[in-house]
C-alpha positions as CSV (number, residue, x, y, z in Angstrom):
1,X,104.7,97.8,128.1
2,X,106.8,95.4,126.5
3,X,108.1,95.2,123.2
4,X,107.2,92.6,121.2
5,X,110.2,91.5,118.6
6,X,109.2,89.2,115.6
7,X,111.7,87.5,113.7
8,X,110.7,86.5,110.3
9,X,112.8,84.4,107.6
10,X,114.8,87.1,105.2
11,X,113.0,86.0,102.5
12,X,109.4,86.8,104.7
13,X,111.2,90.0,106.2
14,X,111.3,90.9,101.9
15,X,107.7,90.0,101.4
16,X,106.6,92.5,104.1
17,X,108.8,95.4,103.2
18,X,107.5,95.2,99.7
19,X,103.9,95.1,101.1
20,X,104.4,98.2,103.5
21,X,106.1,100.7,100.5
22,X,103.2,99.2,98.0
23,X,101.0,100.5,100.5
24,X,102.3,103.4,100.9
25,X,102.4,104.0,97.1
26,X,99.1,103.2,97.3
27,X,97.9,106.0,99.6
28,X,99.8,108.8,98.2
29,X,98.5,107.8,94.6
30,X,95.4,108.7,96.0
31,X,96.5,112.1,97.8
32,X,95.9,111.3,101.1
33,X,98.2,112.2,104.2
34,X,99.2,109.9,106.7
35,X,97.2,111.6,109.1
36,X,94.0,110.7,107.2
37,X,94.3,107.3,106.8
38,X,95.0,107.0,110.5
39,X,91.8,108.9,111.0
40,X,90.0,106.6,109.0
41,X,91.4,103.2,109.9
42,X,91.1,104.4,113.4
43,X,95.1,103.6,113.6
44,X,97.7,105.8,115.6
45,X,100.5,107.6,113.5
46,X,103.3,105.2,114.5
47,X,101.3,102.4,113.5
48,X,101.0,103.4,110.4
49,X,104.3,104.0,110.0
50,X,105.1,100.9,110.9
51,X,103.2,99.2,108.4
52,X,104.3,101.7,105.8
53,X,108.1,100.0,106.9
54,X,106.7,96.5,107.0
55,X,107.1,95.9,110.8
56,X,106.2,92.3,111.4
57,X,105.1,93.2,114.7
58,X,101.8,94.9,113.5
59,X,98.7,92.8,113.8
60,X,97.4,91.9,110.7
61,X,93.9,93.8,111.4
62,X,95.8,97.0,111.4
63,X,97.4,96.0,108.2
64,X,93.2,95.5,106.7
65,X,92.2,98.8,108.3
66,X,94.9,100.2,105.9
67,X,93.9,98.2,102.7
68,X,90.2,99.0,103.6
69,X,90.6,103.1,103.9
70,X,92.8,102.3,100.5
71,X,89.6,100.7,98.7
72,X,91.8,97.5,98.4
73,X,90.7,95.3,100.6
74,X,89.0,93.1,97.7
75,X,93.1,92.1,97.3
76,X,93.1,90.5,100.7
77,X,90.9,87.7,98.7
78,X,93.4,87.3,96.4
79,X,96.1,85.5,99.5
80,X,96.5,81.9,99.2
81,X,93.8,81.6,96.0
82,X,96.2,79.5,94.4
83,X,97.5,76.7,96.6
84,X,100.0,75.1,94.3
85,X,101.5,72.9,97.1
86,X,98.3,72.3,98.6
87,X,96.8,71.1,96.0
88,X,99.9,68.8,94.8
89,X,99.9,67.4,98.5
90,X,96.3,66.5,98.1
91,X,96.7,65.1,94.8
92,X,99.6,62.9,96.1
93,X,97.4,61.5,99.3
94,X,94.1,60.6,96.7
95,X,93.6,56.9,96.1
96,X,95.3,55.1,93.0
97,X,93.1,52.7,91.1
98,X,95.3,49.4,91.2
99,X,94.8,48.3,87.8
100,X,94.7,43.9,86.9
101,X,97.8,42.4,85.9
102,X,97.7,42.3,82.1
103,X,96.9,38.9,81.1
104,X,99.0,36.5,79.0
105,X,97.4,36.3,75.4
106,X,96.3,32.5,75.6
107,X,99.1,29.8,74.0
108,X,98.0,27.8,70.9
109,X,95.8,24.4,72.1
110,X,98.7,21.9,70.9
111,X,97.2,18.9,68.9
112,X,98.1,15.8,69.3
């Protein structure tokens, strides 16, 4: 079988980490060993370790069996709720109203 190698920007490589040893906190908070969670999510040991490191190359399911066994899978909601760019980049493409050329207030009728 081979291995698959992902390569993520730094900055993502960060992200991840974080996520893994938040996770982690997470389940010993709670008291429970590695081995139950792997029961539970239905995950092998290694895997779990994996995430707990923030491997990129575990799928993201295996990630949600983790958060589910956790009771925090209501967080997975919470990715992308707030589309900052998206929203900015949608804003930019709307139609502008073209507004009339202001008119000249009208010059005095000149008598004769």
């Amino acid at each position: 079988m081979n291995k698959r190698i992902v390569t993520l920007y730094p900055s993502s490589a960060k992200e991840l980490e974080a996520l893994g040893h938040r996770l982690k906190d997470a389940r010993l908070r709670r008291g429970f060993s590695m081995e139950t969670v792997c029961i539970r999510a239905d995950i092998s040991r290694p895997t779990l370790y994996k995430i707990e490191q923030g491997e990129p190359s575990v799928c993201l399911g295996m990630y949600v069996q983790v958060l589910r066994v956790l009771g925090l899978i209501a967080d997975l909601s919470l990715i992308a709720k707030d589309d900052v760019l998206g929203r900015r980049l949608q804003d930019e493409s709307l139609p502008r109203r073209k507004r009339a050329p202001k008119k000249k207030p009208p010059s005095e009728p000149s008598y004769v």
